[in-house]
N, C-alpha and C positions, 0 to 999 in steps of 0.2 A: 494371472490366468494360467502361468505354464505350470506352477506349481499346485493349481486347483486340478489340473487336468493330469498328473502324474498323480494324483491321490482317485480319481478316479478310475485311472488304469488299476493302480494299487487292489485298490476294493473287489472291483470285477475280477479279476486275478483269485483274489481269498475267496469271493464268490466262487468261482468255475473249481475251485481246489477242491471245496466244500460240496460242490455236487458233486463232483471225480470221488469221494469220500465216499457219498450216499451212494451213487451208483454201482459202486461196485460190492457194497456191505449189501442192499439190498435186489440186487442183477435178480437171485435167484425168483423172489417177489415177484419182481414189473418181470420176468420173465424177457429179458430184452437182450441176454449174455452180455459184451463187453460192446456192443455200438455205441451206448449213450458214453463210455470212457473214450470212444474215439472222436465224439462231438466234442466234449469237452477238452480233448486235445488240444483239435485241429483248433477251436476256439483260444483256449490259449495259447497260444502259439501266435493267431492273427495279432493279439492283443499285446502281447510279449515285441509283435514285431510295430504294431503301431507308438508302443514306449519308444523302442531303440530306434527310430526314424524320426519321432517328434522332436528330437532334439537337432535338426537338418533345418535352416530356417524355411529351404525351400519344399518340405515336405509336411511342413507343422498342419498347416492348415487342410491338407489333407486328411492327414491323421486324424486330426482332432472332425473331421466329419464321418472316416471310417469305422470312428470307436464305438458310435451311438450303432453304427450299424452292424461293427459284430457282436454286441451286446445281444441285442435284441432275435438278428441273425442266431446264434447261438442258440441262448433259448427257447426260442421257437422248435429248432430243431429236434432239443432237447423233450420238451415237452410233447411231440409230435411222436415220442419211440416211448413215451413212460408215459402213455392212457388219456394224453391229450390233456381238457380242462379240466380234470378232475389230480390232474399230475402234481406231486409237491412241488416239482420245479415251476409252476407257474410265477411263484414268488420272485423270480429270477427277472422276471416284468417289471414287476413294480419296481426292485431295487435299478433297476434302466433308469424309468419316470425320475426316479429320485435321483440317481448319479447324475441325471440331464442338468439339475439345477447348478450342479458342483462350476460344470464349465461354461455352461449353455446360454445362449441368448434365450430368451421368453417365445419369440415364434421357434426356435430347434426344441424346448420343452415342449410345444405343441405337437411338433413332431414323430419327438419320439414317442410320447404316449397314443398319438392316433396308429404310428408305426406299430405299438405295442400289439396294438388293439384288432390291427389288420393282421398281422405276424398269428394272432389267437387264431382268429376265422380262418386265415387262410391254410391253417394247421389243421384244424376241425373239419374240414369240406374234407379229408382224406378221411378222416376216421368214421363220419356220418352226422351232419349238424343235426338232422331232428330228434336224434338221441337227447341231444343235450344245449336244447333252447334257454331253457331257463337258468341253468349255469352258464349260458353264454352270454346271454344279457346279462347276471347280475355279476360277471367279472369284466365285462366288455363295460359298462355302467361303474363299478369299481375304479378301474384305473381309469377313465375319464373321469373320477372326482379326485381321484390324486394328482392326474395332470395339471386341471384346474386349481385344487389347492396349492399344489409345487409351482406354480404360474405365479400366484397372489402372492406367495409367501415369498418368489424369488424377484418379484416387482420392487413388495413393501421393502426387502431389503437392498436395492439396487437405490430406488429413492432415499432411503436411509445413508447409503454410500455417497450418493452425489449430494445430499448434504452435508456430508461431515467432510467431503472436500471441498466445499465452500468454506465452510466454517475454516477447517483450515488455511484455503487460502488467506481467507481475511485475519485468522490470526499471525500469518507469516507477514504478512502487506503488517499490522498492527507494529510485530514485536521488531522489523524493520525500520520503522520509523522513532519506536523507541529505543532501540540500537544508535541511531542516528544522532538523535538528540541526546544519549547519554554522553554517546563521544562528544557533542558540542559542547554539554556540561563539563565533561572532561577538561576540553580544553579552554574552557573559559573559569574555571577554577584553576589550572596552572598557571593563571598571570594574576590571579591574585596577592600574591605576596611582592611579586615586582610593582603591580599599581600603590598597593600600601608605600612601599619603597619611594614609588614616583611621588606620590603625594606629600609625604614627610618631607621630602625636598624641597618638593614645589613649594610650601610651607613655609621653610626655611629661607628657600629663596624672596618670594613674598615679604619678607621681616626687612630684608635685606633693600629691596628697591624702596620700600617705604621711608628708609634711612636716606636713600640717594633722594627721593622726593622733595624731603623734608630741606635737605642739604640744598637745593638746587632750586626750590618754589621761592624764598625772596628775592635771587634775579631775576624771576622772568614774572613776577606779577604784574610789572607795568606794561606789557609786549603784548598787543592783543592775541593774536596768529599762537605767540608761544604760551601764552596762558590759558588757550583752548586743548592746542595738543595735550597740556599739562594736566588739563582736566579729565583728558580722554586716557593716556597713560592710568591716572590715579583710578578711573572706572574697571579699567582691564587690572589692575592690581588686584581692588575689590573681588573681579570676580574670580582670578586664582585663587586668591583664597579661599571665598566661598566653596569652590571645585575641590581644592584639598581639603579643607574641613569635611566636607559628604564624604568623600571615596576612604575618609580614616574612620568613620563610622560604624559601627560594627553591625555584621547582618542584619543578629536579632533587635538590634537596634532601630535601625531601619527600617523594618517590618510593624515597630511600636508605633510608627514618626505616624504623625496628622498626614494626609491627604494631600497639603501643599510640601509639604518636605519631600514627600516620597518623587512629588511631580520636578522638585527643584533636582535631585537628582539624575533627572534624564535630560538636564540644560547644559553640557556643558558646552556650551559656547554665548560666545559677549559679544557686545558691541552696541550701538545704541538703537538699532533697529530691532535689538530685541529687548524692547520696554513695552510694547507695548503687549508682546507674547509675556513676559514676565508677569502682567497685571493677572494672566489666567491660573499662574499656579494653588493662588488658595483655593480652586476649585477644580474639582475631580470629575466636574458635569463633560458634556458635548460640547468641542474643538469649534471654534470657526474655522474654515476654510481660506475665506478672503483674507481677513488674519493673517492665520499661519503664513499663507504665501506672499503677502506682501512681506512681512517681516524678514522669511529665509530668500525672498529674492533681493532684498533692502541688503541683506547681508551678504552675499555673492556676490554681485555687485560693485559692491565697494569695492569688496578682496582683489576678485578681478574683473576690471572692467575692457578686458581682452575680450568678451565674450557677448556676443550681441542673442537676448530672447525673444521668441516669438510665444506672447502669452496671449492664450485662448480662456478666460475663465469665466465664471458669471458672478456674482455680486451675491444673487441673490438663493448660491449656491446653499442647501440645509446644512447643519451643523452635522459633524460625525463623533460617532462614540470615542473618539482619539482627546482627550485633551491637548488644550491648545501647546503649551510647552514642547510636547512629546510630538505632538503630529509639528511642531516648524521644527522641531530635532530632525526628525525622518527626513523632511524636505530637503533640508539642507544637507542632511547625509549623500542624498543623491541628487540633489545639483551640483553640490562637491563634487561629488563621483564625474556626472558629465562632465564637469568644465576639466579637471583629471583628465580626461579621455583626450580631451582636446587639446591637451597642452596649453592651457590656459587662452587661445584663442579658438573663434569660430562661430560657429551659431546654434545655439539651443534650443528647443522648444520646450511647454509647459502647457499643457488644455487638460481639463475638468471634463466630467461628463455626470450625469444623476441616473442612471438605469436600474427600476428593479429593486429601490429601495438602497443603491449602491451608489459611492460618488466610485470614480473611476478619474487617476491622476496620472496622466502619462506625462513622463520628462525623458527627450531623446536627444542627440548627440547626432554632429557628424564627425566624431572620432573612427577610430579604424577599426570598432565594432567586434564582436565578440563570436566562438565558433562555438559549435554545439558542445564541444566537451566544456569551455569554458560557461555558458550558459549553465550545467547542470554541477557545475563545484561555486560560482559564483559568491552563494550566499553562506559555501562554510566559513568554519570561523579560521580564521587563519591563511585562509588563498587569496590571494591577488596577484591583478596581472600587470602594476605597475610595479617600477624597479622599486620605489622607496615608499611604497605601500604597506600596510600592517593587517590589510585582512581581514577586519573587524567593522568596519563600517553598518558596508550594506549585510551585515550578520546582527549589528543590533537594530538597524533600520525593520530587517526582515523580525525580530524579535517583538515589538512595539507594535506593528502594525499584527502581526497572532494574539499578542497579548491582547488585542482589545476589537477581537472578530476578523480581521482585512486577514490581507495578503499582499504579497510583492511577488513581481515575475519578470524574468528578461528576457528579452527576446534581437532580432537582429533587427536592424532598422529599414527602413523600406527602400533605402536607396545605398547609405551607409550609416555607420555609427550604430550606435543601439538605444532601444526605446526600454525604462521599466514603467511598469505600470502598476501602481498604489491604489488599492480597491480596500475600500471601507465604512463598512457600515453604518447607513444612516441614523444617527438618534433617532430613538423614541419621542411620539409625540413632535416629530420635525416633519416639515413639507417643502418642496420646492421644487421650480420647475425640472422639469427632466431637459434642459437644452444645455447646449455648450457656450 
């Protein structure tokens, strides 16, 4: 704006230079000697002194309401020594009307053009109005449609403006988020060649305990107790290997695999409460709920049974767009996470909700709870707020659950500890009750 309104001075300036020009080339003519160069003076000068003041923050606004009025002031005057409405300088009006739009709000355009208009007449009643009615109305008439046009045309472009700072904003909000998420690509592609690493190992290691199995399964076959562990050992072998074989698999490979491969990838974790999550990988359809959570709480459990739940859920809760694999991944991403929080003691919660076409999964903690800065870095990749944490958890939790419509959110817990809440989309073609 301050720069609209230095361009307007600017003009007016070249303006009054240019009648100071006419005025005085033709004095002899309008028969008016040198008055109309002392209008154009005093006018520039006013206008000379509203530039060199508007740069005052406490005089800007001044200024900028003084302009329109020596403008017009001006020539009016001018016009009123050089033959009234029939004057060349009347033009010196309209270029007002029009400089109004440069700076002007839409009511100060109305302004100066009615000011125009008044500035004519009031000029005319000296010289004799009924000489000159019908040039007064069809220039009084004149710039009231210039007003009006400079009105529409400084509207359509004001709404044009406040559009494209929308648009803008949304594409800044846009290109932020895809900032966001590059850097997450970023740094979830520099641990690619360390996982590759981890896994050849893991690999390797695998070869190696199947050897000790092997060495060590003829004593303990008669031992009930020792022939069960044995069993469960040779299971958790199984599925390291499984784990390393996917994560040495190459992208584009990956991306080839059937539907259950791709879903065996987002497993990794074992144990026997996840057989029955297992049975969903060759399909890519809608997650059960009751499932997933019985399985990833089957599995918690075990690990650590420091940790007492209080589970809210319904049975007959609708399936969601998550397969089942991937949604008891997420679960247990972040019941991990709570019992984490607690140092493996304390008490937990888990309740369901159906709202909206939405299931809605809160899992909270009375761990020692999370602050706002820590809530809004939570889900990058790489931050955590435990000492021997890696960061990446609740980053692929939060991954899984966008990949396939949800969301994940953290929040502080009602009393202590912290609640997130898993919200995801109900399958198509699913129903069921909306209660807890």
């Amino acid at each position: 704006m301050e720069r609209a309104f230095d361009r307007v001075l600017l003009a007016r300036h070249f303006a009054l230079s240019l009648g100071a020009i006419a005025a005085y080339l033709f004095r002899a003519e309008l028969a008016i000697g040198y008055v109309a160069l002392w209008i154009v003076g005093i006018s520039a000068t006013l206008n000379f002194l509203a530039y060199a003041f508007s740069a005052r923050p406490s005089m800007a606004r001044f200024c900028m309401g003084a302009s329109p009025v020596i403008g017009v002031g001006g020539w009016t005057a001018l016009i009123s020594v050089t033959g009234g409405v029939v004057s060349p300088f009347i033009a010196g009006l309209w270029l007002e009307i029009v400089l109004s739009a440069m700076s002007l709000s839409l009511r100060h355009i109305v302004w100066v053009a009615a000011g125009s208009i008044l500035g004519l007449w009031y000029q005319q009643a000296f010289l004799g109005i009924p000489l000159e009615v019908r040039s007064m109305v069809l220039q009084s008439g004149f710039m009231a449609g210039m007003g009006l046009a400079t009105s529409l045309v400084t509207r359509r472009w004001a709404q044009r403006q406040s559009s494209m700072v929308v648009e803008k904003d949304a594409l800044d909000q846009r290109l932020g988020v895809l900032t966001q998420e590059l850097a997450d690509e970023r740094t979830v592609a520099a641990l690619g060649e360390n996982v590759a690493r981890l896994a050849h190992g893991i690999k390797n290691t695998v070869h190696s305990l199947r050897g000790f199995v092997r060495l060590i399964e003829p004593q303990l076959q008669d031992r009930g107790h020792a022939a069960s562990a044995l069993k469960g050992l040779r299971a958790a072998i199984d599925d390291l290997d499984s784990l390393a074989r996917i994560n040495l698999v190459p992208t584009a490979s990956a991306r080839d695999a059937s539907p259950g491969q791709e879903e065996a990838v987002q497993l990794p974790i074992s144990g026997p409460g996840f057989q029955r999550a297992a049975e969903q990988r060759d399909s890519s359809g809608p997650g059960s709920l009751s499932t997933a959570v019985e399985c990833a709480l089957d599995e918690v459990i075990r690990s650590h049974p420091g940790v007492e739940w209080d589970v809210h859920t319904n049975p007959d809760t609708p399936p969601v767009t998550v397969p089942g694999a991937s949604l008891t991944e997420t679960l247990v991403i972040l019941l991990r996470n709570a019992v984490e929080a607690m140092s493996g003691e304390g008490r937990g919660m888990l309740e369901t909700e159906v709202s909206g076409g939405q299931v809605k999964i809160r899992i909270g903690d009375d761990g020692p709870g999370l602050s706002e800065s820590q809530i809004e870095e939570i889900f990058k990749p790489g931050f955590t707020t435990k000492r021997k944490g890696s960061g990446y958890g609740l980053f692929l939790a939060r991954r899984i659950a966008e990949e396939h419509g949800g969301s994940i959110t953290a929040s502080a817990g009602p009393g202590s500890g912290a609640v997130f809440e898993l919200i995801l989309p109900v399958a198509r073609d699913s129903s069921g009750p909306g209660v807890r």
